[in-house]
C-alpha positions as CSV (number, residue, x, y, z in Angstrom):
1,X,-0.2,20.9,-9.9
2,X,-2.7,18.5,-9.2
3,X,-3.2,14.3,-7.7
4,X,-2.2,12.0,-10.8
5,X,-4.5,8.8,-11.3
6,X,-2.7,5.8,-12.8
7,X,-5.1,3.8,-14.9
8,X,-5.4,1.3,-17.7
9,X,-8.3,-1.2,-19.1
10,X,-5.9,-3.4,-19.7
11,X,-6.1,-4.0,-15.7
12,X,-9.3,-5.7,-16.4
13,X,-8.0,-8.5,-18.0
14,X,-6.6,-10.2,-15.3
15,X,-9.1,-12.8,-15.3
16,X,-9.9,-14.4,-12.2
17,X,-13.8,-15.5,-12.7
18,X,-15.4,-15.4,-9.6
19,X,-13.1,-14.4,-7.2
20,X,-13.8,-11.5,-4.9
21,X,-10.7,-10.0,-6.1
22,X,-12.4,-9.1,-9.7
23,X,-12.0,-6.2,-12.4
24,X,-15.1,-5.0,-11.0
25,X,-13.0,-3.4,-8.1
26,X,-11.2,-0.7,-11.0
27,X,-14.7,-0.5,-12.6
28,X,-17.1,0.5,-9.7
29,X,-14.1,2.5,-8.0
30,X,-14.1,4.5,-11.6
31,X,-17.6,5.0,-11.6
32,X,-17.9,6.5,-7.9
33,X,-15.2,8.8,-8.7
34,X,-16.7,10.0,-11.8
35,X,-20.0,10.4,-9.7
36,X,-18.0,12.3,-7.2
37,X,-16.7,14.3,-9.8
38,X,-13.4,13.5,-9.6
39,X,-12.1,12.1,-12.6
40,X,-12.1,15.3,-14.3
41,X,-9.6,17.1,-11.8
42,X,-7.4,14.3,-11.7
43,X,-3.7,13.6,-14.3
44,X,-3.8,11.0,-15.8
45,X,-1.0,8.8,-15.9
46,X,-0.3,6.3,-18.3
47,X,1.4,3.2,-17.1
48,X,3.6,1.5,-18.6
49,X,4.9,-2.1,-18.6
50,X,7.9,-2.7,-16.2
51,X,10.5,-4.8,-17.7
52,X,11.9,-8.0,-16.3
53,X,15.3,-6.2,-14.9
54,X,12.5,-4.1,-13.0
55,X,11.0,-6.7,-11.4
56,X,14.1,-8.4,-10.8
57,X,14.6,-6.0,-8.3
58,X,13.1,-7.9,-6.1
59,X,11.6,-11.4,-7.3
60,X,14.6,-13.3,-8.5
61,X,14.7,-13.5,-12.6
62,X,13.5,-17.5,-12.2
63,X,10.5,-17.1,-10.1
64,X,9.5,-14.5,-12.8
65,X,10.4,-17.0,-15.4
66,X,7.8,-19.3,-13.4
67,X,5.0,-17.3,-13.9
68,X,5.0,-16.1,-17.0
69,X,5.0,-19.7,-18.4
70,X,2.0,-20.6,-15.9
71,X,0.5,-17.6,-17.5
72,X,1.3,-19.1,-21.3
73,X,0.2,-22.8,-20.2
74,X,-3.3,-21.5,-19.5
75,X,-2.8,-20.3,-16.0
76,X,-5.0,-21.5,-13.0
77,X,-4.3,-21.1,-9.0
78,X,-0.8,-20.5,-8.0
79,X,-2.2,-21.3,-4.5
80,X,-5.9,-21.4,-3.0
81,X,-6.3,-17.8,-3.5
82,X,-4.4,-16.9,-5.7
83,X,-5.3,-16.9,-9.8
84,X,-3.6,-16.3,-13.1
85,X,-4.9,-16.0,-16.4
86,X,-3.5,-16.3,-19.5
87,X,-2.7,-12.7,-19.5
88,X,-2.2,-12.1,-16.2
89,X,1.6,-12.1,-16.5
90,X,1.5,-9.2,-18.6
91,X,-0.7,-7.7,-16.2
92,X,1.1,-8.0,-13.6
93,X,4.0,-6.3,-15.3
94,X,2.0,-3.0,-15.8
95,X,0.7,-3.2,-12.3
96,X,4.6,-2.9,-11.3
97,X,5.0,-0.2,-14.2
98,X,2.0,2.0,-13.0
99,X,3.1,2.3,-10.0
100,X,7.1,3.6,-11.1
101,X,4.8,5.6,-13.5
102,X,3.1,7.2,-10.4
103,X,6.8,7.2,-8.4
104,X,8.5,9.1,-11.5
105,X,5.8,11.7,-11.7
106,X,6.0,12.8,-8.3
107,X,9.9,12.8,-8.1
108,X,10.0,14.6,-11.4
109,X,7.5,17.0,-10.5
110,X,4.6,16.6,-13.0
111,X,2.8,16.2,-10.9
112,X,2.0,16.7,-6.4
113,X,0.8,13.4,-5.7
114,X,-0.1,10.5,-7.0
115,X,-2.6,7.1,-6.7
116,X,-2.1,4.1,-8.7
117,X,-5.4,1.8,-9.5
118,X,-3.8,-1.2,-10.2
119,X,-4.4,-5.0,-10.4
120,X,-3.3,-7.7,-9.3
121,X,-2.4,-6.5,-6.2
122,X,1.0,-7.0,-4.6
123,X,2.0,-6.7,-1.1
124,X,1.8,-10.5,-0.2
125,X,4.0,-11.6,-3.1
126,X,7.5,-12.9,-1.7
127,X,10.2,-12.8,-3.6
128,X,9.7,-16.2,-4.7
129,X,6.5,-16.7,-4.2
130,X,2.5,-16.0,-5.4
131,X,0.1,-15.7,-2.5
132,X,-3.0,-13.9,-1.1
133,X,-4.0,-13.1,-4.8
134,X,-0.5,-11.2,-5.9
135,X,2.1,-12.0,-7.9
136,X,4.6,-9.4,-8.1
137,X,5.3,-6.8,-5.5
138,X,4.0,-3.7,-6.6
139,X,5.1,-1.1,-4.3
140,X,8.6,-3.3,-3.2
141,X,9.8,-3.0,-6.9
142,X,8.9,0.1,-6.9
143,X,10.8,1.6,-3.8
144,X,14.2,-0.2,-5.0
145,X,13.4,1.3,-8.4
146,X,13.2,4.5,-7.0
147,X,16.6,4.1,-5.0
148,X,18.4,3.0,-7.6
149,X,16.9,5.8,-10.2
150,X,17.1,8.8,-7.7
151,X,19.7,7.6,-5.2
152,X,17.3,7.9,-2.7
153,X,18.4,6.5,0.9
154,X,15.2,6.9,2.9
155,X,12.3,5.6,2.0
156,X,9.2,5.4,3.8
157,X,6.7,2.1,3.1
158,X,3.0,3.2,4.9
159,X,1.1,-0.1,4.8
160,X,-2.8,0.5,5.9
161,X,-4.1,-3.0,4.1
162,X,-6.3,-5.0,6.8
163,X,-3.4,-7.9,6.1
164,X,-0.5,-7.8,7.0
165,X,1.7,-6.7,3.8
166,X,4.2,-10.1,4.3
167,X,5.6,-9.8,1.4
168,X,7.1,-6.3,1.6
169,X,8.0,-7.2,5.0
170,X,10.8,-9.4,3.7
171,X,11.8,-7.5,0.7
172,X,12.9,-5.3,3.3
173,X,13.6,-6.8,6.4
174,X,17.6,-6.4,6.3
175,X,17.4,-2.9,4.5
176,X,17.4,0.3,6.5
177,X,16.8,2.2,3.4
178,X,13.2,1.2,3.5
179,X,11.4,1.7,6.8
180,X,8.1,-0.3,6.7
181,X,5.5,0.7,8.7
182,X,2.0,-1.6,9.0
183,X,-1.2,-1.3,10.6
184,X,-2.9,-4.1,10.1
185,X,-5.0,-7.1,12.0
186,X,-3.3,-9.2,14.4
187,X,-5.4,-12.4,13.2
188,X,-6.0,-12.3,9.9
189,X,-3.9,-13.3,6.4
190,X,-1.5,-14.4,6.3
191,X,-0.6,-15.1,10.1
192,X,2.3,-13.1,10.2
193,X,3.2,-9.3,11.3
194,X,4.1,-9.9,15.2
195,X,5.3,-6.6,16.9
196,X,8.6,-8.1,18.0
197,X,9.5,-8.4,13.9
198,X,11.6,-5.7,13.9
199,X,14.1,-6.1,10.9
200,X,17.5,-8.1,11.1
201,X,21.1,-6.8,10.4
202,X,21.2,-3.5,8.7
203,X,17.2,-3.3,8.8
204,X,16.7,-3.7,12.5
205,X,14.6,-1.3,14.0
206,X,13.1,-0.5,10.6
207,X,10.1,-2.5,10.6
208,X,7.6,-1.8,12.3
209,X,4.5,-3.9,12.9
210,X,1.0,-2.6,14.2
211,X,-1.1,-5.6,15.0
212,X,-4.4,-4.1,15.6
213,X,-7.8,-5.7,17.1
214,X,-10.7,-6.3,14.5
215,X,-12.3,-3.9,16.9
216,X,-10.5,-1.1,15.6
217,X,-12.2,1.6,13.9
218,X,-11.3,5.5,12.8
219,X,-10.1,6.5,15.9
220,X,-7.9,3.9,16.4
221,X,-5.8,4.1,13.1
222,X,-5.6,7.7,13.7
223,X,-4.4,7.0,17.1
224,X,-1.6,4.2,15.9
225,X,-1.0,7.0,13.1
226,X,0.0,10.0,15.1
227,X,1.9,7.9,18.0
228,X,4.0,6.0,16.0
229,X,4.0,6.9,12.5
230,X,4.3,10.8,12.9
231,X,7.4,11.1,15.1
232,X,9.0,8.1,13.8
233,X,8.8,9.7,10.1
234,X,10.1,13.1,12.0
235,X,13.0,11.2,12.7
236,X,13.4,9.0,9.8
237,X,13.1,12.1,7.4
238,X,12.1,9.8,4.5
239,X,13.2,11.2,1.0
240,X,10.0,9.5,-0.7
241,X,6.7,8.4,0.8
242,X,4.7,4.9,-0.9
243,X,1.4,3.8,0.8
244,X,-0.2,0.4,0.1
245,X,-3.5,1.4,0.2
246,X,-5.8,-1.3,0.7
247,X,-9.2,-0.5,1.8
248,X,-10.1,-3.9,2.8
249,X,-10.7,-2.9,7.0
250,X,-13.9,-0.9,5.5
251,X,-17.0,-1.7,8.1
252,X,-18.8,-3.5,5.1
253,X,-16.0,-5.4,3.9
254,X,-17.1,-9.2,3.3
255,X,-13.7,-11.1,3.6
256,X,-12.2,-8.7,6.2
257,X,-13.4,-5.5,7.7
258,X,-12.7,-3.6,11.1
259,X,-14.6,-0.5,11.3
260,X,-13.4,1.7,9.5
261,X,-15.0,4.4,7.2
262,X,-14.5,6.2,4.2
263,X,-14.1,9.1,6.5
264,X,-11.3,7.4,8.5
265,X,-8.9,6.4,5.4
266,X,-9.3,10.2,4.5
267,X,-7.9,10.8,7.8
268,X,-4.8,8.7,7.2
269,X,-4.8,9.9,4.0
270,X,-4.3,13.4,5.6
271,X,-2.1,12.2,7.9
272,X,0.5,10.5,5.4
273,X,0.1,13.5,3.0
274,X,1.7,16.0,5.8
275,X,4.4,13.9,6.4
276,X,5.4,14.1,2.9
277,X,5.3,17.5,2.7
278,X,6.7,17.9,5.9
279,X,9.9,15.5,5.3
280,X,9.7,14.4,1.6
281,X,9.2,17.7,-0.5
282,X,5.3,16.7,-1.0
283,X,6.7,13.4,-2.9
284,X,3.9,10.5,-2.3
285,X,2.6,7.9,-4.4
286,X,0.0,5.0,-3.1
287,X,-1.0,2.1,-4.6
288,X,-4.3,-0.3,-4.4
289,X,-4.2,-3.0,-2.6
290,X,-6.7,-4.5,-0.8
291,X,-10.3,-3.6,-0.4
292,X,-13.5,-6.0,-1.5
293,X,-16.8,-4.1,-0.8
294,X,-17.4,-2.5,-4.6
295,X,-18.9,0.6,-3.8
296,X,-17.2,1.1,-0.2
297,X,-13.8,0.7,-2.1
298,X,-14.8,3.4,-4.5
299,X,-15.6,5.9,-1.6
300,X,-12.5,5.0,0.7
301,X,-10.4,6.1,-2.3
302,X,-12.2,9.4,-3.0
303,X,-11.6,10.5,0.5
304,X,-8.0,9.6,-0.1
305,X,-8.2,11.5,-3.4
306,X,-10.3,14.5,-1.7
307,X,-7.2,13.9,1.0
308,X,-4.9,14.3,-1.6
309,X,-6.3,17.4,-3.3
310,X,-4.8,20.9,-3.5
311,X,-7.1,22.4,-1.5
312,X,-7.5,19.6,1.5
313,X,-7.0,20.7,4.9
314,X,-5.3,18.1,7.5
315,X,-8.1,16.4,8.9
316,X,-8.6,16.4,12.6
317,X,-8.0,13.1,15.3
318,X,-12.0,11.7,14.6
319,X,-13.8,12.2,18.1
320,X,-14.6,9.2,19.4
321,X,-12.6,7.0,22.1
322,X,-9.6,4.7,21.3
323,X,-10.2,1.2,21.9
324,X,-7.6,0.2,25.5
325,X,-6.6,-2.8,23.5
326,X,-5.2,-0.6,20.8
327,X,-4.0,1.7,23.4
328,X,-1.8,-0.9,24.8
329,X,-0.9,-2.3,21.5
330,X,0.8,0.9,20.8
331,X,2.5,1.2,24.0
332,X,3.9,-2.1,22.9
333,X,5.3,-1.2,19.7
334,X,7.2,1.8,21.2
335,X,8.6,-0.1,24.3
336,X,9.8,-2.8,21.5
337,X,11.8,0.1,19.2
338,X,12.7,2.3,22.0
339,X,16.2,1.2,21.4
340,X,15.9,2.3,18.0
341,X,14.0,5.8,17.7
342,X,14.8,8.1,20.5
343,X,10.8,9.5,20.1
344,X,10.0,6.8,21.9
345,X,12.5,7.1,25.0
């Protein structure tokens, strides 16, 4: 079986003018992975549109109400980042539906894993609430969807977005069928993603936030990966794994960037792939998030993809140093859930 590519052109007419997050981002990504020679071994999966009970999974039925009649008035900003279009609503509804499209292929087997190139993105979206260019939560809607369709108690969130995903944060917060795991920076959009949020009620102990220096580059991420995520997955044994992939700490990003490379999202890409097939019967899904730099975007998801394939091998811990402020950072996080996961007594 081979990686499953969720795509339509109809993702392109989000309209947002000007703004850096543009249907140019789908394009140029296409266009490097048709360079690469990729598109040809990839399935394609059709999306479809998710239906308002979907989505009301997690955004409450009025807040979707909201925006699909700003999207019929014309549209405009939602916020000062965030834009609609006249079609954007629509849009936004087969964003959600690729990505269950790419969640039901894996589960059902079509397919080994799967990587949907979708837009708008989503992980910032509350449940009531538009922001930091999203309006629906992609990969939230799709985890409940998934745990209501397969029964599925243990799911696994992998969030590797330069911002912190906010929005999936509270989707989840007080839901220990969802662990939510995010690497991200600890001063950029939107301000939130503090170590000590750990979930409330039944979720505490299942978030779990990686505030990272701007500093940070391949080492570090694989570092934070294999310290925290890897024996906290062991012991979580998630059913099903979803990544928000945004690319957006790439080196040449312009409105973000830590110092990453293409190189090092392959690695977590390698990393995330063997704990699926280690805990989750190979069943993983990601989804585009983030990730501004046209052509660096295009190669940060072909290492994922190469990642991905059949016949990747696990990439190695890259060799250069980890950054002490990351170091300690991680010893952080694992004093602050050492009451929760015993890998970190």
């Amino acid at each position: 079986m081979r990686t499953g590519l969720v795509y339509d052109p109809a993702y392109l007419r989000h309209n947002t003018g000007w703004h850096v997050e543009r249907p140019e981002r789908l394009t140029r990504t296409l266009g490097v992975l048709e360079e690469k020679g990729f598109l040809g071994r990839l399935e394609k999966i059709a999306p479809r549109a998710a239906s308002v009970e979907e989505v009301a999974l997690v955004h409450p039925r009025d807040y979707i109400g909201r925006i699909e009649a700003f999207c019929a008035a014309g549209g405009g900003r939602l916020d000062p980042d965030t834009v609609a279009s006249p079609e954007s609503y629509a849009v936004a509804l087969l964003a959600v539906g690729g990505v269950i499209a790419a969640v039901e292929a894996v589960v059902m087997g079509t397919i080994s894993r799967a990587f949907a190139l979708v837009r708008p993105p989503g992980h910032h979206a509350l449940p009531d609430r538009a922001m930091g260019f999203c309006l629906f939560n992609n990969v939230a809607v799709a985890a409940r969807w998934a745990a209501e369709q397969y029964g599925f108690q243990r799911i696994l969130v992998v969030d590797w977005d330069y911002h912190h995903g906010n929005g999936t944060e509270a989707a989840f917060y007080r839901d220990s069928g969802v662990l939510y795991f995010s690497t991200h920076s600890a001063t950029g959009y939107p301000g939130t993603g503090w170590v000590q949020r750990v979930g409330e009620g039944p979720g505490e102990g299942f978030n779990i936030n990686v505030p990272l220096p701007d500093a940070a580059g391949d080492a570090d991420l694989s570092f934070a990966f294999q310290e925290l995520l890897v024996p906290v997955a062991a012991e979580y044994q998630p059913e099903l794994v979803l990544v928000s992939a945004g690319q957006d700490g790439y080196r040449g990003d312009p409105i973000a960037g830590m110092r990453l490379t293409a190189g090092g999202y392959g690695a977590l890409a390698a990393i995330v792939r063997e704990i699926a097939d280690r805990h989750a019967r190979g069943r993983l899904a990601g989804v585009l998030e983030g990730g501004y730099d046209l052509d660096g975007l295009g190669e940060c998801i072909a290492a994922i993809l190469q990642a991905w394939g059949e016949e990747a091998a696990v990439s190695e811990r890259p060799a250069e140093g980890v950054h002490p402020e990351v170091e300690a950072v991680v010893t952080t996080v694992k004093n602050t859930h050492r009451d929760y996961w015993e890998c970190f007594r």
